[in-house]
C-alpha positions as CSV (number, residue, x, y, z in Angstrom):
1,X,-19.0,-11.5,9.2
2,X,-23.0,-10.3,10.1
3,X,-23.9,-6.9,8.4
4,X,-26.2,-5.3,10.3
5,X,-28.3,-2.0,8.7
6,X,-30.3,0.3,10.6
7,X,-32.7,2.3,8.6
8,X,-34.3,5.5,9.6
9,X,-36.0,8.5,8.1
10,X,-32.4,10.8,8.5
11,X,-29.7,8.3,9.0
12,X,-28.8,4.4,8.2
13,X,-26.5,3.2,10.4
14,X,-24.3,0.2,9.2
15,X,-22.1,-1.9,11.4
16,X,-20.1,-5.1,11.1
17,X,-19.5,-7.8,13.4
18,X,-16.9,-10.2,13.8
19,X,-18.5,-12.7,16.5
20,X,-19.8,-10.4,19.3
21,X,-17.0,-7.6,18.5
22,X,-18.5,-4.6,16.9
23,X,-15.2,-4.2,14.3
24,X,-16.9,-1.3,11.8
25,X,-19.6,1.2,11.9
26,X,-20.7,4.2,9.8
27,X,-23.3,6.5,8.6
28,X,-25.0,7.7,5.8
29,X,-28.0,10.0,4.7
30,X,-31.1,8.5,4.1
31,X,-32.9,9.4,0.7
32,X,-35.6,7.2,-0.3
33,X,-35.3,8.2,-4.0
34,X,-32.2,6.8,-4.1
35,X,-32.1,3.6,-6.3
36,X,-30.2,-0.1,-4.7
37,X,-27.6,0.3,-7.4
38,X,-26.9,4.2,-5.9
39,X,-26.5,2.7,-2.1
40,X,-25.1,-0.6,-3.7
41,X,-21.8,1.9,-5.0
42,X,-21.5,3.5,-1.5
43,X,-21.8,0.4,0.4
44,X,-19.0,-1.3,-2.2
45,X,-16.7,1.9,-1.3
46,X,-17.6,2.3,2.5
47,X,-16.9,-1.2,3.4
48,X,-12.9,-1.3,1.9
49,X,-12.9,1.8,3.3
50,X,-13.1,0.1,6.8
51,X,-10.9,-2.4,6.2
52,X,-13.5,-5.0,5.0
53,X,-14.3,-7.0,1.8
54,X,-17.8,-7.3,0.4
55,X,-17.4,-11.2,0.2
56,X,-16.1,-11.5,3.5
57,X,-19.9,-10.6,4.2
58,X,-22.1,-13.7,5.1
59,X,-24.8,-12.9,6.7
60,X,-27.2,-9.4,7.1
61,X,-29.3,-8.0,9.6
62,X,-32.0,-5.5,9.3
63,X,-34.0,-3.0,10.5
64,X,-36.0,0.0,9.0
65,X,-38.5,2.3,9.6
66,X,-39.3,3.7,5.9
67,X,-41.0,1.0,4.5
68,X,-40.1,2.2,1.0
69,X,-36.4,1.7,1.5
70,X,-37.0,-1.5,2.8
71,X,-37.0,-3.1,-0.7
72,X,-34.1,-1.3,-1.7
73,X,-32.0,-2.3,0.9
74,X,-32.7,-6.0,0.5
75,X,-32.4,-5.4,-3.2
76,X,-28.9,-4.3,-2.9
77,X,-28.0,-7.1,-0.5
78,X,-29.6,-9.2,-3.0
79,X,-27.2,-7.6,-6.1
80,X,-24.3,-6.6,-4.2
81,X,-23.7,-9.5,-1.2
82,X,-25.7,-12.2,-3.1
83,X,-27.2,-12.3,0.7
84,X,-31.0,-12.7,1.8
85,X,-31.2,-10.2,5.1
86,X,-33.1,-10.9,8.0
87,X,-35.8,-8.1,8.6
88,X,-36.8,-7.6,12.2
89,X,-40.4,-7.7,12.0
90,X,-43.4,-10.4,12.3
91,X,-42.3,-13.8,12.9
92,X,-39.1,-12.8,13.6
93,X,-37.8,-13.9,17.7
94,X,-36.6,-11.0,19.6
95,X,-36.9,-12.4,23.2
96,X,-39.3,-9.9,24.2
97,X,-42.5,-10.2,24.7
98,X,-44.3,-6.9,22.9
99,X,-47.2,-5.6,25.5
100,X,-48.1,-2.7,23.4
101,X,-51.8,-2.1,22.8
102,X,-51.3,-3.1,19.1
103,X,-47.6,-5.5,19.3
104,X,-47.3,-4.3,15.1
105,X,-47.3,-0.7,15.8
106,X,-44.4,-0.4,17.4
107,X,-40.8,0.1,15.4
108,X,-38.6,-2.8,15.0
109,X,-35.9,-0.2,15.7
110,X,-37.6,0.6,19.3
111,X,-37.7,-3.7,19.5
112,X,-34.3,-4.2,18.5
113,X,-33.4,-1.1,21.2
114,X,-35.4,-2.8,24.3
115,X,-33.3,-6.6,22.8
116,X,-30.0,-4.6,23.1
117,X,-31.0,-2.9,26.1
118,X,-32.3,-6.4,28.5
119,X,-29.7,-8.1,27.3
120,X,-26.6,-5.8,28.1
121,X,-28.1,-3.9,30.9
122,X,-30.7,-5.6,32.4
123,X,-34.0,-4.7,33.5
124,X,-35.8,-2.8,34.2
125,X,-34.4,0.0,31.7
126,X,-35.5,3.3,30.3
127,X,-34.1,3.6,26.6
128,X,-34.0,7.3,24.8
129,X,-33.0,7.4,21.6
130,X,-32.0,10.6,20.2
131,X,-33.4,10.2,15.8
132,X,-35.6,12.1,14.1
133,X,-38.3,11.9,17.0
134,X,-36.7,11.5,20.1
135,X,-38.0,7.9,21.5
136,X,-38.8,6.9,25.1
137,X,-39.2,3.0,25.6
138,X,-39.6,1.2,29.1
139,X,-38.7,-2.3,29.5
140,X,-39.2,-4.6,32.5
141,X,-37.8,-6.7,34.8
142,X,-38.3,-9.7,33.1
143,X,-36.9,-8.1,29.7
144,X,-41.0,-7.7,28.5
145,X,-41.6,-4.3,26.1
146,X,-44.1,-2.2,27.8
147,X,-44.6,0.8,25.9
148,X,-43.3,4.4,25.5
149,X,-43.4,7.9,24.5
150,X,-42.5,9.8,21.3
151,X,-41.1,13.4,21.0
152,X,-40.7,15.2,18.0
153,X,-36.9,15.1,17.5
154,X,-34.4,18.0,18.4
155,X,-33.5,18.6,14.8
156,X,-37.3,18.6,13.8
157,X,-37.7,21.2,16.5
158,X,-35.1,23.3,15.4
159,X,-36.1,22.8,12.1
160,X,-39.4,23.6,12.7
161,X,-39.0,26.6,14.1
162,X,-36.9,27.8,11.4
163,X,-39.6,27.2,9.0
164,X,-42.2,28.6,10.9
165,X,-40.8,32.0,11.8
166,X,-39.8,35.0,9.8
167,X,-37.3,36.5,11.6
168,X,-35.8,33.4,13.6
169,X,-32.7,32.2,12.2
170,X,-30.7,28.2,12.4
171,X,-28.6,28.0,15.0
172,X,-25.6,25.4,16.1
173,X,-27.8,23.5,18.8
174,X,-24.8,23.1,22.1
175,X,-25.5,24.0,25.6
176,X,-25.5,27.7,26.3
177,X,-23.9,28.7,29.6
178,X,-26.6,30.8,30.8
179,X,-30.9,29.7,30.4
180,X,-31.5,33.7,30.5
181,X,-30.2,34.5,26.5
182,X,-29.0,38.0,25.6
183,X,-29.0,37.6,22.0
184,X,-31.3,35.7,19.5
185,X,-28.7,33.0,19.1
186,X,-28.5,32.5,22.6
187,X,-32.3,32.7,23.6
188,X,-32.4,30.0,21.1
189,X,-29.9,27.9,22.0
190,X,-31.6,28.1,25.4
191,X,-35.2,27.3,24.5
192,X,-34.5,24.7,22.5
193,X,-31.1,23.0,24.4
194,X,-31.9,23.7,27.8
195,X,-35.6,23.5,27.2
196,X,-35.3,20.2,25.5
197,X,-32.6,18.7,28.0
198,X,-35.5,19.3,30.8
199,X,-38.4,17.8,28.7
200,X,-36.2,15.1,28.8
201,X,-34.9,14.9,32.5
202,X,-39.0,15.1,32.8
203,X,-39.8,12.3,30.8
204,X,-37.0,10.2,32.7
205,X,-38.4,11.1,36.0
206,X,-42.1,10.3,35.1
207,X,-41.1,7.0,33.5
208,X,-38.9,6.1,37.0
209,X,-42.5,6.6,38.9
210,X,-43.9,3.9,36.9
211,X,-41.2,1.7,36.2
212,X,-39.2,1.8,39.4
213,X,-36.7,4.3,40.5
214,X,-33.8,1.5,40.4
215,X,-34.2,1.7,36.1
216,X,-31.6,1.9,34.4
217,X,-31.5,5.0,31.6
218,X,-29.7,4.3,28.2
219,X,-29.3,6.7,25.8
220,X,-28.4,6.2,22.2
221,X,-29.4,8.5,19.1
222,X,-26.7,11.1,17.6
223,X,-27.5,13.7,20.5
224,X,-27.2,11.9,23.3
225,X,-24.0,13.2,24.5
226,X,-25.6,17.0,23.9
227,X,-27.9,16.2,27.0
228,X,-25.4,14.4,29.4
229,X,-24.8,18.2,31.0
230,X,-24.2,16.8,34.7
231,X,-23.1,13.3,34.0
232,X,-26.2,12.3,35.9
233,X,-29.0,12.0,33.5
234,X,-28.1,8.6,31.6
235,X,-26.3,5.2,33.1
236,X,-24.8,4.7,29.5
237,X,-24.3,6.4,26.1
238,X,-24.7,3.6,23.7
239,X,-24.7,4.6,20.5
240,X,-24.3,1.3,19.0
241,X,-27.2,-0.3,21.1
242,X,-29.3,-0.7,17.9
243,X,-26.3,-2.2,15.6
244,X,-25.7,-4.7,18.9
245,X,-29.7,-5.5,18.9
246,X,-29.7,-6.6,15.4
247,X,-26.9,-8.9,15.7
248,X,-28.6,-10.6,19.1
249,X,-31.4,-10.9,17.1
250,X,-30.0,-12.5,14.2
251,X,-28.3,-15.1,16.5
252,X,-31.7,-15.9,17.9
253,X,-33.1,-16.6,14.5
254,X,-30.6,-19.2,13.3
């Protein structure tokens, strides 16, 4: 079975495969302070909990985008699988051909997104992935990366807000029925749902001038569902596409 880790600055998503089926998946808090031997107990009780052993584990899969976790995850797969990952980065095949400005700049989450993407979907696709910073990436025809956009993500928003304000309070981000609020909860709730759903319709829009208005529109991230209001703004809800991008990857590289 391939063990495939996704690590970003909130959340590290974890997934098993058996073959090409996606049998497990789950989440946990990121916290880089947290030692190998700390994520090494909750990966040890996580995986029984889903019905799998730690030595029916042979191979793992990686990507991350906090560098300083990087170690500690192959450290634990080191201690606790006896298993050398593959990390998505330089030197690794992904199938795509990178034509960013600067190829190394770009995530190896956003890579493994646009692998996932090509390869299930086809081209050319629009991916928007819901993290921390919301994520824009265009991919072509031919499966080649071209580039993207970042947003600050909906949490940081809301977050920010929160922080920045003296009188504005956190509030449960869901779609409010009306854009005009008539309360402080609802104002907000507005500005930053509705607000937020048509930055995002707008990106889509501006990326279908450029790319083609045939592109397909994936969305994957923890709030993608929060923005599908009319069934009309995404082709698919993927949520797994980055689990299923690490284990293409790691068939490429064997």
């Amino acid at each position: 079975m391939l063990l495939t880790i996704d690590v970003g600055n909130t959340n590290i998503t974890l997934g098993v495969f058996s073959g090409a089926e996606l049998i497990a998946s789950g989440r946990i808090a990121s916290d880089p302070y947290r030692m190998a031997d700390e994520y090494g107990l909750i990966l040890s009780n996580l995986l029984p909990a889903k019905g799998i052993k730690t030595d029916q584990i042979t191979a793992v899969a990686m990507c991350s985008v906090v560098p300083q976790m990087t170690a500690t995850f192959v450290e634990l797969c080191e201690k606790v699988l006896d298993l050398k990952p593959l990390i998505v980065g330089t030197g690794i095949k992904t199938g795509v051909r990178v034509l960013y400005d600067t190829p190394k700049d770009v995530g190896s989450d956003r890579i493994v997104d646009a692998v996932a993407a090509f390869k299930i979907y086809g081209g050319p696709c629009i991916v928007v992935d819901f993290g921390t910073a919301t994520v824009f990436d265009a991919i072509s025809e031919k499966g080649d990366y071209l580039g993207g956009a970042i947003a600050p993500g909906l949490d940081v928003s809301a977050e920010s807000l929160y922080r920045a304000t003296s009188q504005l309070r956190r509030v449960e981000l869901k779609n409010p029925t009306e854009a005009i609020g008539k309360n402080t909860i609802h104002s907000l709730q507005s500005g930053l749902v509705l607000g937020y759903y048509d930055m995002v319709k707008g990106m889509i829009s501006r990326f279908k001038h450029e790319l083609g208005a045939s592109s397909k529109v994936i969305a994957t991230g923890g709030h993608a569902h929060l923005f599908d209001m009319e069934n009309s703004l995404f082709d698919v809800i993927d949520l797994n596409l980055t689990l299923y991008g690490l284990r293409i990857t790691y068939e490429l590289n064997q």
